[in-house]
N, C-alpha and C positions, 0 to 999 in steps of 0.2 A: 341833315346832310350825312354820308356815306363815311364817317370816321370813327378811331378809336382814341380813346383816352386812359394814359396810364395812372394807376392807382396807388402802388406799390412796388419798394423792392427790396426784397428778405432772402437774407441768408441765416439758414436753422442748421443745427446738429446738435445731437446726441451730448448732453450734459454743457454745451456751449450757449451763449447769451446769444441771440439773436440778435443782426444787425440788420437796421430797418431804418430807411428812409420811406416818407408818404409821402406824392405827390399832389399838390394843391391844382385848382382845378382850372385856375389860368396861368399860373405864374410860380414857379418853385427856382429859386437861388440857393445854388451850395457855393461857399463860399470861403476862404479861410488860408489857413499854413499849408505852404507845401508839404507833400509828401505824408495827406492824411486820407488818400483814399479816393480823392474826390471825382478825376480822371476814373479811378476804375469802376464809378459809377456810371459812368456813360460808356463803357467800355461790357459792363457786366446786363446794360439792356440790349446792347448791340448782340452780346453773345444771346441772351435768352431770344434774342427775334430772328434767331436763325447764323448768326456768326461760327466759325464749326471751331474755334478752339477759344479760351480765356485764358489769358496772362494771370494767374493766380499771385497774389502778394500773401507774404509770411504769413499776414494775419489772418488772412482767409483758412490756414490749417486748424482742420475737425472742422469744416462744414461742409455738410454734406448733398444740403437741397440749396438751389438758387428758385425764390418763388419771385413771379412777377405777376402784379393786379392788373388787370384789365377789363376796360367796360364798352364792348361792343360797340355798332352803330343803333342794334335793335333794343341796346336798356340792358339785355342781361349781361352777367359779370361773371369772369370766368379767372383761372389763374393758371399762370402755366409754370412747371416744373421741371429743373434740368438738374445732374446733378455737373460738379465741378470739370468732370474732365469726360460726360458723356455723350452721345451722340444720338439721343432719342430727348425729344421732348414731350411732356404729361401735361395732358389738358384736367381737369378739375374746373365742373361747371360749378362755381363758389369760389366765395373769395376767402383763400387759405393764407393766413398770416403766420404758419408755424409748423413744426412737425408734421409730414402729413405720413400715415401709413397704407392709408385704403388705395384698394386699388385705383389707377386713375379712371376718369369715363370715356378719354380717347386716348390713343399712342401714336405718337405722330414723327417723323425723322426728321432729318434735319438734310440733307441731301436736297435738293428741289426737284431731283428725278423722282417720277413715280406719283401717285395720289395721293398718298395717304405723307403729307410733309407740312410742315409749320407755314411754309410758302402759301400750299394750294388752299390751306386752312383759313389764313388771315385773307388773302386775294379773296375767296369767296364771301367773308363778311363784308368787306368793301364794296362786294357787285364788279366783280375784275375776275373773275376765277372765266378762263379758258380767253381772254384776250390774249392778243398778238399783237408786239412789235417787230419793228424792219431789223435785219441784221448786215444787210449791207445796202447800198443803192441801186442793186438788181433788182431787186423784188422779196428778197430772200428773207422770211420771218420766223419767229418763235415765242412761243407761251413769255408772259411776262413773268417774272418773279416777286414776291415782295421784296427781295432785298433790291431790287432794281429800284423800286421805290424809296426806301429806306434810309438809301445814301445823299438823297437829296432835303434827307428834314434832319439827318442825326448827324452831327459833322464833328468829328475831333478834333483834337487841339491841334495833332499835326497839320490835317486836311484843311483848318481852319486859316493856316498862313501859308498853304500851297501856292505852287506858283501855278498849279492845275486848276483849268478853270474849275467852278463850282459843279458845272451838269458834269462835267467825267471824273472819273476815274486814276488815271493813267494814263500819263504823257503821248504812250505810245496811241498808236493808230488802232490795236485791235479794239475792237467792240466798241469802239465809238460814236459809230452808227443808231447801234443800242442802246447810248445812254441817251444820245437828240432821241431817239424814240420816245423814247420815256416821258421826258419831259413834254413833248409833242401831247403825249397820252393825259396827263394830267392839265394842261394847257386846253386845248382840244375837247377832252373829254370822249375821246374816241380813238381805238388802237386800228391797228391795219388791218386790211381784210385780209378772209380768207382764201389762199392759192389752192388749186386744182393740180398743182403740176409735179409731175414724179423724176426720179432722180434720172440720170442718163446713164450708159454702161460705164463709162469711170467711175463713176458714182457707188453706182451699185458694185463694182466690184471692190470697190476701197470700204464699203459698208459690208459686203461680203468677209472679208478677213478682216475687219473689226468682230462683227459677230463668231466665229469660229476662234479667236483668241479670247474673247471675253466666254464662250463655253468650254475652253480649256482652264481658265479661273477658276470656273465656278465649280467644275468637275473637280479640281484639286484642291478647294476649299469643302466641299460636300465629304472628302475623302479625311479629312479632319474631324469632323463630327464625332462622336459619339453615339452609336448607334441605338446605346439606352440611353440618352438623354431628354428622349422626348421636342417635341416643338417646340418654336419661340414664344408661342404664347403661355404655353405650361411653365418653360424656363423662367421666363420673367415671372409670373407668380412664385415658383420655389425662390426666386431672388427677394423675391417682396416679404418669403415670408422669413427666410434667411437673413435678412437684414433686421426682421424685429425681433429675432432669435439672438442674433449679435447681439444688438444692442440690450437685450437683459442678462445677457452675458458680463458684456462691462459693464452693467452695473452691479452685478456681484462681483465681479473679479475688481470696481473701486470702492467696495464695500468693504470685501476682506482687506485690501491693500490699502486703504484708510486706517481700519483696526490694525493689520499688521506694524505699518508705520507709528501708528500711538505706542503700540505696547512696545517697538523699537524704542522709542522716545523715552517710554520709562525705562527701561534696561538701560539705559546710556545714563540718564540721571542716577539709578542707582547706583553703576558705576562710578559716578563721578563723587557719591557720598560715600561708595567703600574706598575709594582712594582717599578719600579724607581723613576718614576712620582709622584708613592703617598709618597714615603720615601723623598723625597725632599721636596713634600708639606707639609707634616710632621711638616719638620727640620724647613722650612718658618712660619709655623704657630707658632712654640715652639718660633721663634726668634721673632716674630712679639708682640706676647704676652710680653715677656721677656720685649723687649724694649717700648713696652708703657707703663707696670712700670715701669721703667727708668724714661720716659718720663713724667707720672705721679709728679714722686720724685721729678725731675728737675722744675718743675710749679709751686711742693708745696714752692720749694727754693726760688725760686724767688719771689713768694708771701710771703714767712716770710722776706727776703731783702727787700722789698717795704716796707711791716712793719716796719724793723727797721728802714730806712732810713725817713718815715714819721716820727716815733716817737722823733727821733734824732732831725729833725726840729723843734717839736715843742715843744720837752725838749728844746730846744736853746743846743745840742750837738754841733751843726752845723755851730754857730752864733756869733760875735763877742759882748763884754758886762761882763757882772760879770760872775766869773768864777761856770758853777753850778756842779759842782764838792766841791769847798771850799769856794765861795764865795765869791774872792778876785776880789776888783773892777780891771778894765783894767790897773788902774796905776802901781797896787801893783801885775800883775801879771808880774811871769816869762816866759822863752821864754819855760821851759816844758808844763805849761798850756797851750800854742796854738799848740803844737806838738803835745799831746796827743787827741784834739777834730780833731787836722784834720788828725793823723794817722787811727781813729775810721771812720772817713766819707769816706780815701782812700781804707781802707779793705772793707765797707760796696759796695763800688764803683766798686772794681776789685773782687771781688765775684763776683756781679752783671752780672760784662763783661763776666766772667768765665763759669757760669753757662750758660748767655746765646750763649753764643758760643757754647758751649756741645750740648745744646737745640738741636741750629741749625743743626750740625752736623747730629743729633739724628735723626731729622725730614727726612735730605734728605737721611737717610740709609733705614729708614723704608720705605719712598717715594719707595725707589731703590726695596727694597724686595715685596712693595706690584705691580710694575711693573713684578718681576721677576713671582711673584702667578702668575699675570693675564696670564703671556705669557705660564707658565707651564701646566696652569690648560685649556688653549686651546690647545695642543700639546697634554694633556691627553686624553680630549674630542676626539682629532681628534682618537689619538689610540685608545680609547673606541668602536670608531664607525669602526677603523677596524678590532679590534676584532669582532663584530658583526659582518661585512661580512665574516670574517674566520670563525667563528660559522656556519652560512649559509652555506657557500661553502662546510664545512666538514660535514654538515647536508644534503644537495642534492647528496653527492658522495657517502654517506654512501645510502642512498636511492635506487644510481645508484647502489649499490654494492650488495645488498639484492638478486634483481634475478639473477644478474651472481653468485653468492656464489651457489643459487637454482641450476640452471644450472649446475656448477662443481660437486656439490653433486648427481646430478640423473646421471650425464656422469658417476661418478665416482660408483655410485650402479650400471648404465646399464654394466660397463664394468667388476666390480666384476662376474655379473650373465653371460653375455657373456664368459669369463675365466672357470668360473666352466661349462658351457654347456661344452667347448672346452675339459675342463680336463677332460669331465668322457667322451665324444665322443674317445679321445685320450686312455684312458687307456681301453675303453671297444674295440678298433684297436687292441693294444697290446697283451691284452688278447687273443681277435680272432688268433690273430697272433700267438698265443704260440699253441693255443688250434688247427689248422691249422697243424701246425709243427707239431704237436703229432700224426695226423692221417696220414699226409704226411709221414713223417721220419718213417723209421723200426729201432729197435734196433740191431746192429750187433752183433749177437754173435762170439764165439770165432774161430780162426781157422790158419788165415797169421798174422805173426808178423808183426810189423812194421818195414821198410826198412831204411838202415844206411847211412851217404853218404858214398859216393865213396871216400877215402881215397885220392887221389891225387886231390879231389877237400878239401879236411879237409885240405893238405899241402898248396896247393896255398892262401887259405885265411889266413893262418898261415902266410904265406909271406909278404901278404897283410899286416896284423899288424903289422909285422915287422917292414915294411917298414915306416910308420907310425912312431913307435916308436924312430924310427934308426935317422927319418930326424928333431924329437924334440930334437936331442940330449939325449936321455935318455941309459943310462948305463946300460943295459941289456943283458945279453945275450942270449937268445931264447925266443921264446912267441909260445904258443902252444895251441889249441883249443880241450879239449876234449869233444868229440860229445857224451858220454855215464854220464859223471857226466854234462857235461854244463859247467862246469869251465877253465878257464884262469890257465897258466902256465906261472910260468917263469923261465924258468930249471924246478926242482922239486918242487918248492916252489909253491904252488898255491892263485892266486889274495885275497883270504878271508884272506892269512899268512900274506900282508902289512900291513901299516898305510894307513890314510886315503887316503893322498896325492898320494900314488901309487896306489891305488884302484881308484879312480876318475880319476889317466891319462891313467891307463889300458883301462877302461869301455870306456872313450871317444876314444881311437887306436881300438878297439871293433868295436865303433859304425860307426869313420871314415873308417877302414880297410872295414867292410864291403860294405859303400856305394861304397868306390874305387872297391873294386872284381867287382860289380852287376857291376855298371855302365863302368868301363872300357871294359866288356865284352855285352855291351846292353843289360842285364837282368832287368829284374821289379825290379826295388825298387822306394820308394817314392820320392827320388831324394836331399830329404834336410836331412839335421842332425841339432838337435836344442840339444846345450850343455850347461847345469846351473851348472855353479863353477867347467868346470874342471882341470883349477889349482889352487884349494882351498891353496894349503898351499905354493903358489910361494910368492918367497920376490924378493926386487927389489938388483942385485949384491952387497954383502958388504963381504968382508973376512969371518969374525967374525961372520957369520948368516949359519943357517944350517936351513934345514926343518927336517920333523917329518920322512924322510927314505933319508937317506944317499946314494940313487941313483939318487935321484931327482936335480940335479943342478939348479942353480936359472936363469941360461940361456935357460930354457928350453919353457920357457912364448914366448921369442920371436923368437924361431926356430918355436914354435907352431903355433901362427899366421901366422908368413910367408909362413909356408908349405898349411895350409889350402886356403891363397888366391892365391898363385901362383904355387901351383901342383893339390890339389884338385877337381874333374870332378866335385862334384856336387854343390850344394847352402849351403851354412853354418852358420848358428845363432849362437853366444855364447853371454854369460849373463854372466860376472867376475866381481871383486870387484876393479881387480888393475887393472894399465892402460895398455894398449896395447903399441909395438916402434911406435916411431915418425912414421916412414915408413909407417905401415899401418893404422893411423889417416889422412895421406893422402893421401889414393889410395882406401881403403875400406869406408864401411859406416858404419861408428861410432859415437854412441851416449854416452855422458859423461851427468847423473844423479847427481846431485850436491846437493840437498835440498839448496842451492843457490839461490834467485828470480833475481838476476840480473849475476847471472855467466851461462854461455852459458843454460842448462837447466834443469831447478826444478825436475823434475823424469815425469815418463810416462802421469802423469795426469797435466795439468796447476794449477800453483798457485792458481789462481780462473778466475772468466769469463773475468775480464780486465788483467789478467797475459798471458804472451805472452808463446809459446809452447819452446822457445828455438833455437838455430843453430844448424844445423847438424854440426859436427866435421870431416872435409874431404869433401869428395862428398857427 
């Protein structure tokens, strides 16, 4: 049967960890903490299949390819490449899981005007490429697109609890017609025929002055150019080659700026030991000072005890003889008068010893400090002089740094002016391409209505969803498709009359019911369904817990999963908050988003460059 099946999806850059999710080949669960990324994986396939802009999150800064796996209807595997904020997508027949530099093997836009677009590219692998659906119920038709398709297997979380039915779009009336077509198409298996009939003079004059404002466009976008800068095709190679010029750019300029930062690192540390050095010599100097006035004191002491003890001598303090105190000869003295001249000569004595013991003390502490200076004040010296060479060293890198920074900055101006050449070569395609379409395309006027289906194919997909519903367990009884308003029944009650929770498992039985019609009967359809939150308001079995519609039982999560991996014909993506049964954690491929750096895995993007991607959960 006529489908595709996704493989992978990788974001690469330049010195960054790759973030990669693989798609399992019936059934893939992400799962986990808010706010890990999980959304903008269904958000980031949308973009690579043609969506024209991506809501980038913080984490996605420095990467520069979004790759997407894909494997045809015919077997071979291709990958396609966009980058973050571009507007051309790269085909690469192979399946690239990384850095890719070569040139691609197709170049394709993103626009649906024109041949050469991601649209006409995938339409034609499916066997769709130049069908037609209706555009209003005149008769009035146009080329289909793949995203026309798109929107009815890949649903968001928003779209997922719409009060919009499933097959539209948009509340409003425009293009509605369009979208019944669509579905009609893969229903059916056959798009509208082809008209004969050309525009009328209104017509043609309202297409007249479209065309003459879109060659005034394109004339004052041409007037932009550069007139050396050669063609789009040239351009984009000088950008291919521009970009791997960059990029060994910065990796000398995080070369040097690794080395330069190291040898900052040391300079900062040696600073931080000559501060030490000098705070120590400081403290040695305050102590050295201190204690040689000490030492001072202690000299002067001992020089007034030398005094006394001479003067004592030669008073006769000291001496045996008339007492010269009172005068009393040796006979008449008592034994106080000789206590007292020789208590006077033992204090003058043991001072003496006192003091100079202190001295000595004194001398060998200072001794000790002014060894400690010498040894400090060499150890300073020596860090002095490697500061000096860390000054050096962070003076020759900075040197070395000057023309790679030169370098990044002209890469970085050649590949600004390279980008704008591209963008206006790009938009003045587009234009031609609108302006192309205006003279090509006739406007159809009024005449065949547009065709309904066939009622007993409106039953059988009715079944379809049934069926669907029936094997979730959900408590229902009929589900009905009207092909005149677009709306979901159930009984009389129509899908916009639920809570959110019944609108989200409606829209997903919707989206599953129809892959099962297409594919169980080898019709065209894309082959996967990609489902965000739809059982938004499941809780895990508890008596006492009810959701927000009283049909929803809380058993219904894992009849869900079950049915999608072991009945479901084609490939199926879901993105939910709660966890899947055990059962299918180990048979499918599921990933659990934690905001955890060491529980199985952090959310779609790594921690950072040395955090690890995580385990897969199951196979």
């Amino acid at each position: 049967m006529p489908s595709i099946r996704l493989l992978h999806l990788t974001f690469a850059g330049s010195g960054r960890q790759k973030a990669q999710v693989v798609f399992g080949e019936r059934l893939t669960v992400i799962y986990g903490a808010s706010d890990t990324g999980k959304s903008f994986v269904t958000e980031a396939i949308d973009y690579m299949l043609g969506a024209r802009k991506l809501d980038l999150i913080p984490e996605a800064e420095g990467y520069s390819q979004i790759l997407l796996g894909l494997a045809l209807p015919d077997g071979s595997v291709i990958t396609l490449m966009r980058g973050p904020q571009a507007s051309r997508i790269y085909v690469f027949e192979e399946d690239v899981r990384d850095l890719v530099y070569r040139a691609p093997d197709l170049d394709l836009g993103v626009s649906p005007r024109g041949s050469k677009n991601i649209s006409r590219y995938l339409l034609e692998k499916l066997g769709l490429e130049g069908t037609l659906i209706a555009t209003n119920d005149t008769g009035g038709t146009k080329l289909v697109g793949f995203r026309d398709l798109l929107h009815l297997c890949l649903v968001s979380e928003t779209r997922m609890v719409s009060k919009v039915p499933p097959v539209l779009r948009a509340t409003g009336t425009s293009g509605q017609t369009a979208h019944k077509s669509v579905l009609k198409l893969l229903l059916t298996g056959q798009g509208e025929p082809v008209t004969d009939a050309r525009p009328n003079a209104a017509q043609r004059r309202l297409q007249k002055g479209k065309i003459g404002l879109l060659d005034e466009l394109i004339l004052d976008l041409q007037r932009q150019l550069d007139p050396q800068g050669g063609n789009e095709s040239e351009l984009a190679a000088q950008l291919h080659r521009l970009l791997a010029h960059q990029d060994t750019v910065a990796d000398s300029l995080r070369e040097i700026t690794v080395r330069h930062t190291a040898a900052a690192a040391r300079r900062a540390d040696i600073a931080i030991t000559l501060s030490q050095y000098d705070q120590r010599l400081a403290e040695i100097d305050d102590l050295l000072g201190r204690f040689g006035l000490l030492r001072s004191q202690y000299e002067s002491d001992l020089a007034r005890l030398a005094m006394v003890s001479e003067a004592g001598n030669l008073l006769g303090y000291f001496s045996t003889g008339a007492c010269v105190f009172c005068g009393a000869a040796p006979e008449h003295q008592t034994a106080e008068h000789d206590q007292e001249t020789t208590a006077l000569q033992a204090a003058v004595t043991a001072e003496n010893d006192k003091t100079r013991q202190l001295l000595s003390d004194l001398r060998l502490t200072i001794d000790d400090l002014q060894v400690q200076r010498e040894e400090i004040a060499g150890r300073r010296e020596h860090s002095s002089a490697l500061a000096e060479q860390a000054d050096l060293e962070m003076s020759r890198i900075t040197e070395e740094l000057r023309p790679v920074e030169h370098l990044a900055a002209k890469a970085m101006a050649a590949r600004s002016r390279l980008e704008k050449e591209l963008g206006l070569h790009q938009r003045i395609q587009e234009l031609q391409e609108v302006r192309d379409q205006l003279v090509a395309d006739g406007a159809v006027p009024g005449g065949r209505p547009t065709g309904s289906i066939p009622a007993g194919t409106v039953a059988a997909f009715d079944r379809a969803i049934e069926r669907a519903v029936q094997a979730w367990h959900v408590q229902l009884h009929s589900v009905s498709y009207d092909q005149y308003t677009a709306e979901l029944f159930v009984g009389d009650r129509g899908r916009t009359g639920h809570g959110k929770g019944m609108r989200a498992v409606l829209h997903a039985a919707f989206a599953v019911g129809l892959a099962d019609y297409c594919l169980s009967r080898e019709q065209t359809h894309p082959g996967f369904i990609i489902l965000d939150s739809p059982l938004v308001t499941y809780r895990q079995p508890v008596a006492t817990r009810r959701t927000d519609d009283a049909n929803l039982p809380d058993s219904v999560s894992d009849y869900f999963y079950r049915d999608l991996f072991h009945r479901f014909a084609g490939q199926a993506i879901v993105v939910e908050n709660t966890d899947p049964p055990i059962d299918i954690t180990q048979e499918a491929q599921v990933y659990m988003f934690t905001r955890e750096p060491d529980d199985h895995r952090f959310g779609f993007f790594p921690v950072g460059a040395a955090g690890g991607q995580g385990d897969v959960v199951g196979k």
